[in-house]
Each structure stands twice: as structure tokens, then as C-alpha cells.
N, C-alpha and C positions, 0 to 999 in steps of 0.2 A: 501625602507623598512629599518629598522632603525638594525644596526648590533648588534652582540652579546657587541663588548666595550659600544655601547651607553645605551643600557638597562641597564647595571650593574650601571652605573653611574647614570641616571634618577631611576635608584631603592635607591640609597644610598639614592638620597637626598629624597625619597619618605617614605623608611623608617626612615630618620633623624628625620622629621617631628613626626612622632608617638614615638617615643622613648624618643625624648627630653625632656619630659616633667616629664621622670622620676627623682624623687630624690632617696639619698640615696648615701654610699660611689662607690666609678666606677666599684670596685670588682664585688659589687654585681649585677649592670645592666646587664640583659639578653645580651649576645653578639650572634650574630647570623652570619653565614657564608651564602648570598644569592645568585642565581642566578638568571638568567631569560635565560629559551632554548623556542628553538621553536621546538616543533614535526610535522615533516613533516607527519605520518601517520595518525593523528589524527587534522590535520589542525589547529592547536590552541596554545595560549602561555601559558606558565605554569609558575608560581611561586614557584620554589624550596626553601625549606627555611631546611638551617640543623642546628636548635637550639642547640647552647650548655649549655645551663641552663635552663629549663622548667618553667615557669611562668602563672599562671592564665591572668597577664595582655597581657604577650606578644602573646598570643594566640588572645584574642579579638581584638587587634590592627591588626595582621597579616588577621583575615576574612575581612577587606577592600580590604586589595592588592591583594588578591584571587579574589572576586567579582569584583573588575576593573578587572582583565585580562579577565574576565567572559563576561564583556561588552564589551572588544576588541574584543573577538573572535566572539561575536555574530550580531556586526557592520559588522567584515571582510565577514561574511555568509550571513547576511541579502540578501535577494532577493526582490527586488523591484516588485510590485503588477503587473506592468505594462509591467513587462517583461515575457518572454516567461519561463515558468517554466522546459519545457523540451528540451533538443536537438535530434532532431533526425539524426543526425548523430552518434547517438549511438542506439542499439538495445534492447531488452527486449527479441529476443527469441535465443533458446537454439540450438544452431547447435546439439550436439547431441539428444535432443530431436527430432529434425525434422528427424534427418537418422531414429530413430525408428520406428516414425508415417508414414516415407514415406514405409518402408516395408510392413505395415499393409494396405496398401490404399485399395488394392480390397476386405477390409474382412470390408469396412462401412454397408453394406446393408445385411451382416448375420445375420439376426435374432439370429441364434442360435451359431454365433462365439465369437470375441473376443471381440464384441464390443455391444453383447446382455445386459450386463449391463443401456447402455445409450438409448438403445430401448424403455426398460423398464423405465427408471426413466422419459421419458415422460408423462408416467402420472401422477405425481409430479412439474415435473420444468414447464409443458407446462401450467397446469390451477395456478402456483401459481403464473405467466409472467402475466398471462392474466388476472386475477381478480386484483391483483396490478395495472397494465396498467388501468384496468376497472373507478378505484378510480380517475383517472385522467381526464377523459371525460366528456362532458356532458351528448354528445350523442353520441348513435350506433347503426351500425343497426343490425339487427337477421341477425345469422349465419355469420355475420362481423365482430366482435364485436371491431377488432382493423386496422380497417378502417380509412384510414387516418393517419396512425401515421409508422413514418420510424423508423426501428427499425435495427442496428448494429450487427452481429453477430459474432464475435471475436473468432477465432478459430476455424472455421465452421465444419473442416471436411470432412463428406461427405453430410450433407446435412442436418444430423438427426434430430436436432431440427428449423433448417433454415425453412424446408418445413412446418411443422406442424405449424409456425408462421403465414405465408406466404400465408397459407388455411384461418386461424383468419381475411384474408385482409388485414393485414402489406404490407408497401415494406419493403422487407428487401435485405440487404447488408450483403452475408456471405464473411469473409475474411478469406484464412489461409494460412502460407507462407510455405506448402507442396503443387508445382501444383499440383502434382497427387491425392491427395486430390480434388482438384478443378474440375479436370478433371472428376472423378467419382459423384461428385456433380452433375457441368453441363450436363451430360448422364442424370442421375436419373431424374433431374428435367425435360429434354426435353420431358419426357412421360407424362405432365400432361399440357396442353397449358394456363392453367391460370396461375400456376405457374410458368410459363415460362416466363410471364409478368412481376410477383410482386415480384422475385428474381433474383437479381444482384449476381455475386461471380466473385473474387477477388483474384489472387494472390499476395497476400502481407503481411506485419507485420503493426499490431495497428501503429506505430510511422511514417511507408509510407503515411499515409491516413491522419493524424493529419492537417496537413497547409492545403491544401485542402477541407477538414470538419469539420471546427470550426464551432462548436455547429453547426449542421447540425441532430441530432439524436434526436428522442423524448426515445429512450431508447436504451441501451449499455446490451450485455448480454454476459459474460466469465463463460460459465457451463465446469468444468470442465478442466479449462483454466488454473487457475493463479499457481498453483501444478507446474504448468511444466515452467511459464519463469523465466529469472535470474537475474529480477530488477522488485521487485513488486509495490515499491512506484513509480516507473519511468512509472509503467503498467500501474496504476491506474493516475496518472498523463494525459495521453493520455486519458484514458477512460471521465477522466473530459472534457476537451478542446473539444471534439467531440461532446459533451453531451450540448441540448438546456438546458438554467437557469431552472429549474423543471426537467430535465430531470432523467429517472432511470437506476440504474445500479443494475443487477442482478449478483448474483456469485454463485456458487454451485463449493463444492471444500472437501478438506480434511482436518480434524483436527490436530494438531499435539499432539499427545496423543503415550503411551506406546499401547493402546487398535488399534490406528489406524495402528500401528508400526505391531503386531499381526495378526490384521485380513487382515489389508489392502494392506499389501505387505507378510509374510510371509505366511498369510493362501491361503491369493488370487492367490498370485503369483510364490510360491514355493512349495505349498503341493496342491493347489487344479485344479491349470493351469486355473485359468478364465479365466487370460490375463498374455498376454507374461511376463515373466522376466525382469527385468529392466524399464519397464513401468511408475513405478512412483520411487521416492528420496523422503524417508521422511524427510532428513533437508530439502526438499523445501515444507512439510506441512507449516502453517500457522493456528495457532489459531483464532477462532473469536474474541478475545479480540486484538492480535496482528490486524487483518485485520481492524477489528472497529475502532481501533485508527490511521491507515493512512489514513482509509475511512476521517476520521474527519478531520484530519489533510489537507487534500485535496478539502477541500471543498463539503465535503461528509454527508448529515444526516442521521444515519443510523435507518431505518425503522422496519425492520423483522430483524431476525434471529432464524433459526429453522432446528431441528433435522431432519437427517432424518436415513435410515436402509435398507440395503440390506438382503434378505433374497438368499444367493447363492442356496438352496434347492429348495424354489421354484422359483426362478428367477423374484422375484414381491420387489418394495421398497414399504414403509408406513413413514409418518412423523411421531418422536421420539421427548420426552421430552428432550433426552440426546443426546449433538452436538458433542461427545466424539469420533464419526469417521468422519461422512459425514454431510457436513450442509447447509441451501441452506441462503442468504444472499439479503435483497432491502436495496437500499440508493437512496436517493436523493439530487441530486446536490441543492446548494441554489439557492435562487433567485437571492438574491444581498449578493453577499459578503463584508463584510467591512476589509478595508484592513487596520491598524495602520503605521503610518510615522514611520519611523527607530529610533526614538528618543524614542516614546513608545512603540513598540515592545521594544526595549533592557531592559529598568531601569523599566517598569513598577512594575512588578512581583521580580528584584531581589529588589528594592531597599525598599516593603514591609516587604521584608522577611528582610534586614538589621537593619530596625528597630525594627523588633520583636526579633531580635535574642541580641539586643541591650539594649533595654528598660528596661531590668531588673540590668544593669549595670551603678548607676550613674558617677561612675567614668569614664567609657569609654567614656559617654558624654563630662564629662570637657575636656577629654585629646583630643577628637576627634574637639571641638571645638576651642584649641589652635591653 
């Protein structure tokens, strides 16, 4: 890596180059005092420049050397297509999340406790999994209808939306890295012997199961889930890699809204006691526009997204125009991804925008082309 004397020096003569072509007495040429630091926080180099005479030209000149260190930092980040985009020796879940969920473990199968909320919203998330999945098939059979098709369930639980999958004909694979969780799953399910068959559960985290289950899923589903880990692009990362080319990934989660701040933690959890205290952290809500854009960003096409609404009086949800609390979310992975060589990912995009920010300057032409 090249030290802080060499840059200063490959900057003079970087900036000699643009300057020199000024005329005029020496007085008045722009003199500038430059650096070049690296920030270790922000992984990038930067072009410090502390002008002592401000100039129309010397400003045009200087958005090159900005744009180059723009291209170094995004050479040093590039990530090869071919390489593994996640490590799992790092994690996505919440130690403290898990001591809470594991206190709650034997209140999954109260209808009317803490976890009545998600009982409820079955009748939302379960046929909106299942007519989506529907869209994928050719064929089904009555009272199957998702027959044939393994389906992931990230964050299981105790079972609540596992099993009702699971009735559909799915295999499915609940995972969630509270045993006791798991443990009250496995109980519940042992009383029904087909389910007993078509459900797997798992003690573990999305990022355990990844090397082992590449693309092995015809669908990935986090109801409820991604609120509570504490690396969501890294979440969805794993959600991809598990996920067959077509494959769907469902989310049902929280908005991050003033509205959700209100009802979804103070009304819910401090004046009305739905659910425990501390249950959810609205810095880890997540916008739809936020979540769409790492969806995409991941190899993700995002399909639906739709409101939904709690009614805590009557204890019933309904789909909502307005995504402004709770929303439920399909994407689908592509088929084929096309991945750009490190030379066009970088200059592609900046080096349009150089031109345009350029073209209306002939002067900067000439001098640029000296």
C-alpha cells in the first residue's frame, strides 16, 4: 500500500498536469495546499483540497481527482461474482434478542398470550405464501396445493406459521437459534403424524445452514424476522445463496415510520402490554423502500409489497393501502444474474456522469486534453 509521502508526491504531479496549462501573471494562479488521507472508517481515499483562491476553473479540474480516488475505492471493494459474498463466521443474530425470545418460549401456542398477534396474522401471510408460490407451478393437487416444493423457514419459533405451511404439503425446514424454541416446536408437531413427516426444525442461524444449502429452497420466508437481526443486507445475502434461481423470498416486518414508533412499540408495548417490553427496537425497523433497495441490490426482483393492520380490539389483521406500520413483502431471486468485469462496474456510470458534468465547458476540454 502506497504511504502517505508517496501520494502527496503522485498528487503534485497529478495536479501539475491540470494547472499548467493556466496563463496569466503567477500571482494570480489558484495555489492550493493538497492532501491525500486514508480513512480507516469509511474504507476509502479521499482528496482533501484547501483552496486559497477560488476559481471557476480550478474547481472543474479538481472533479477528476475526486472521481479517480472514487475509482480506487470502488476497485479496492469490488467483489468478484464468483466469490462467496457472505462469511459465515460472522453472525446476523441478536444475542440479546435471543435471551428475550428464549423467556417467551412456552407462551408460542397461546392463542390468547403474547404471541396472539401472529396466530392471527395467519390469515394474511399464510394464503398470501401460498397464492404467490401458486404462480410458480404448473401443477397441484387439491388440498396440496404446495406439494412438492421445500420451503425454509427462518426464525420458526414455535412452529406457528411452519405447520400451517407444512398442511399446504411443503417440506419444510423451520430454523431458529433459541432451542427452546425448537424444543416446543418439536412437542407441538409430534401430535400430528403427517406433520411429523413434512417438518424438519433446526437449531440454528440462517448463516449455519448456507454452505450446506446452496440453492436448495424453492422458497425462503422471514415473517417477522429481519426487525430483530443486526446485519440485514448480510441476512438477506444468506436468504439469496439458499434460494433455487426462481426462487421466493417472503418478509413480513415493520415500517420505520413516526406511526410505527406510536403504535408499534409505545401503544403495543408500554400502555397496552400486547407484548413484552423491549420486544422490538425501532432503529432496527426498516422501510420498504430501504428493504427494496438491498432486495435489488442482492439479486432480488421485488414482486408485491403490501400493507397490512392490526386491529389490537379485535385481535383480527386486514391488508391496508398504507405500508406506514406493518407490510408484508415477495421478491424473487433472478434467474441468471449477469455480473459486469471490474473494469465496467467501476468507470461505467462515473465516467457518463464526467462527461455530462463536463460538456458544457469547452475550456475544460482543451485543458483536459493537454
Amino acid at each position: 500500500m502506497w504511504g502517505r509521502r508517496a501520494w502527496g508526491s503522485w498528487e503534485t504531479r497529478f495536479l501539475g498536469k491540470f494547472t499548467s496549462g493556466l496563463r496569466g501573471p503567477r500571482a494570480e494562479r489558484p495555489r492550493v495546499a493538497s492532501w491525500a488521507v486514508y480513512s480507516e472508517n469509511k474504507l476509502s481515499w479521499s482528496l482533501r483540497i484547501k483552496p486559497q483562491v477560488f476559481s471557476e476553473y480550478k474547481t472543474m479540474w479538481f472533479k477528476p481527482c475526486r472521481m479517480t480516488f472514487s475509482y480506487l475505492n470502488k476497485i479496492k471493494n469490488y467483489r468478484s461474482p464468483w466469490k462467496k459474498s457472505y462469511s459465515t463466521s460472522q453472525t446476523t443474530v441478536d444475542s440479546s434478542e435471543v435471551k428475550t425470545f428464549r423467556a417467551l418460549a412456552d407462551k408460542w401456542w397461546d392463542e390468547q398470550g403474547v404471541y396472539a398477534p401472529l396466530h392471527s396474522m395467519n390469515d394474511l401471510r399464510v394464503p398470501f405464501i401460498r397464492d404467490n408460490l401458486l404462480t410458480t407451478l404448473a401443477n397441484h393437487q387439491p388440498g396440496k396445493p404446495l406439494s412438492g416444493l421445500k420451503i425454509l423457514d427462518v426464525g420458526c419459533g414455535g412452529g406457528l406459521l411452519t405447520e400451517p405451511l407444512g398442511r399446504l404439503g411443503a417440506s419444510v425446514t423451520g430454523i431458529d437459534p433459541v432451542d427452546e424454541n425448537i424444543k416446543i416446536a418439536q412437542h407441538h408437531k409430534s401430535f400430528d403424524p403427517v406433520l411429523d413427516k413434512r417438518i424438519e426444525y433446526r437449531v440454528c442461524s440462517l448463516e449455519e445452514i448456507v454452505e450446506d444449502s446452496a440453492e436448495t429452497f424453492d422458497a425462503v420466508i422471514a415473517s417477522e424476522v429481519v426487525e430483530h437481526v443486526i446485519n440485514l443486507e448480510a441476512f438477506v445475502q444468506c436468504c439469496c445463496q439458499v434460494l433455487k434461481p426462481g426462487g421466493s423470498l417472503f418478509i413480513t416486518t415493520i415500517n420505520k415510520t413516526q406511526m410505527s414508533y406510536a403504535l408499534g412499540i409505545v401503544f403495543t408495548e408500554q400502555i397496552a402490554g400486547i407484548v413484552p417490553k423491549g420486544t422490538h427496537t425501532w432503529e432496527k425497523f426498516v422501510s420498504p423502500e430501504t428493504l427494496e433497495s438491498i432486495l435489488e441490490s442482492n439479486g432480488f426482483s421485488v414482486q408485491t409489497v403490501a400493507g397490512m393492520l392490526y386491529n389490537p380490539f379485535s385481535g383480527y389483521w386486514h391488508w391496508s393501502d398504507s405500508t406506514s406500520i406493518n407490510y408484508a413483502a415477495h421478491a424473487v431471486k433472478s434467474l441468471a444474474q449477469e455480473h459486469p468485469g471490474p473494469a465496467e462496474f467501476v468507470f461505467k456510470g462515473e465516467t457518463e456522469e464526467l462527461h455530462a458534468n463536463t460538456s458544457s465547458s469547452p475550456g475544460v476540454h482543451e485543458q483536459l486534453k493537454k
